[in-house]
N, C-alpha and C positions, 0 to 999 in steps of 0.2 A: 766774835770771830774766835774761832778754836786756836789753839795753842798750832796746831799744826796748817793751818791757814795762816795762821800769820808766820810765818817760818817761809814760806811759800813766797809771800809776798812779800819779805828781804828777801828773799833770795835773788827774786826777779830784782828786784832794786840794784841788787849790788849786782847782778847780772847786765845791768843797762849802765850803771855808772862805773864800775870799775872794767867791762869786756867792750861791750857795744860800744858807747860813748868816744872811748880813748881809742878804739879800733878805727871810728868812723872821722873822728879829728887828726888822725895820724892820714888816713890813704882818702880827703877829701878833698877838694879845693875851694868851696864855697858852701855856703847853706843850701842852696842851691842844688848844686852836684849831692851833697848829702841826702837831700830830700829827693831827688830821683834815685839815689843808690838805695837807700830804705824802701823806699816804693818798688822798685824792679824785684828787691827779695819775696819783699812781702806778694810781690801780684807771681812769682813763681811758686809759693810752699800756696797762695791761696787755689792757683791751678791743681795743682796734686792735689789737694783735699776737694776740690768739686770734682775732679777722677775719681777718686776714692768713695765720696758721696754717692755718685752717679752709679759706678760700678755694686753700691751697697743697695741703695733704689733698685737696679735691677733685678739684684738675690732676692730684693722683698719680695719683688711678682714673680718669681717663679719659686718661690717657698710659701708653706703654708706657716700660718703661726705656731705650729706645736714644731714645723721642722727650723724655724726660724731661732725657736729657743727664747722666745717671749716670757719675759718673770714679773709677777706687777714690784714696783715699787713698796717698800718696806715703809709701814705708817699709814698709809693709806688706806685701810680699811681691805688689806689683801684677801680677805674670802670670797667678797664680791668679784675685785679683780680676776681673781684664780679663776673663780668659776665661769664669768665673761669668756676668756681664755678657754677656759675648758670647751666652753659651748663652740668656738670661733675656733676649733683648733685644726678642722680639716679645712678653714678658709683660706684665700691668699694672703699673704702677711701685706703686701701693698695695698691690696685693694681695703684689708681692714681699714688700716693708717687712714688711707682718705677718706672712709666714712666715718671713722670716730673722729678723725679733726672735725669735719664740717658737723656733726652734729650738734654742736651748742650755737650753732647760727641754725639748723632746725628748730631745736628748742627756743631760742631768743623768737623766731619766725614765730611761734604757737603760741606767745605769750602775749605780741605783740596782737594779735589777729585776739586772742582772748579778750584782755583790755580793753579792744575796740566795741566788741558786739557784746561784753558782759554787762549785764544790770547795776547799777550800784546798791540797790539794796540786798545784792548776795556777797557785798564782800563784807568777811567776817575783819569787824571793826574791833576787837579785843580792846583798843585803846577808849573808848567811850564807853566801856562798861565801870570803869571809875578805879 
């Protein structure tokens, strides 16, 4: 954990134990009432954020990925990335997202189907060559 990840996480600590905590034992009357008061917050900031989600989902399909502002990830081998991107950049940025998710249960699909129908004397057995 980095120096600034754990900084982070006191923070939230002493954020839960020193604000939340003493806030939620001062204005609560039971464990009870506390666990629906915590609940009612959290199922409100969780509504705004599926608004916000939903509202962001929508920008995808009607932006393309270059108007979308798509960058690959840093470390990951970004020329392929880039250039994926590059090729996809007048696509929809939603409708990408859906076909790159699902594609590694394509591929899983093609491997599975391979495995079945392939010969075993073509699989290259490196391990018995000694």
């Amino acid at each position: 954990m980095s120096r600034e990840e754990k900084s982070e996480v006191d923070r939230q600590r002493r954020l839960v134990k020193e604000v939340i905590y003493p806030f939620l034992v001062a204005n609560c009357t039971s464990v009870s009432d506390m666990r629906h008061r915590v609940d009612s917050v959290f199922q409100a900031i969780e509504k705004v954020k599926v608004a916000r989600m939903n509202a962001l989902i929508n920008e995808m399909k009607e932006e393309t990925i270059s108007e979308f502002g798509v960058v690959p990830l840093e470390g990951t081998g970004e020329d392929v990335e880039k250039k994926l991107l590059e090729l996809l950049a007048d696509e929809n940025a939603g409708v990408v997202a859906d076909l790159l998710q699902g594609f590694p249960t394509v591929i899983d699909a093609g491997i599975k189907v391979e495995m079945l129908t392939r010969k075993v004397d073509t699989l290259p057995l490196q391990l018995l060559d000694g």
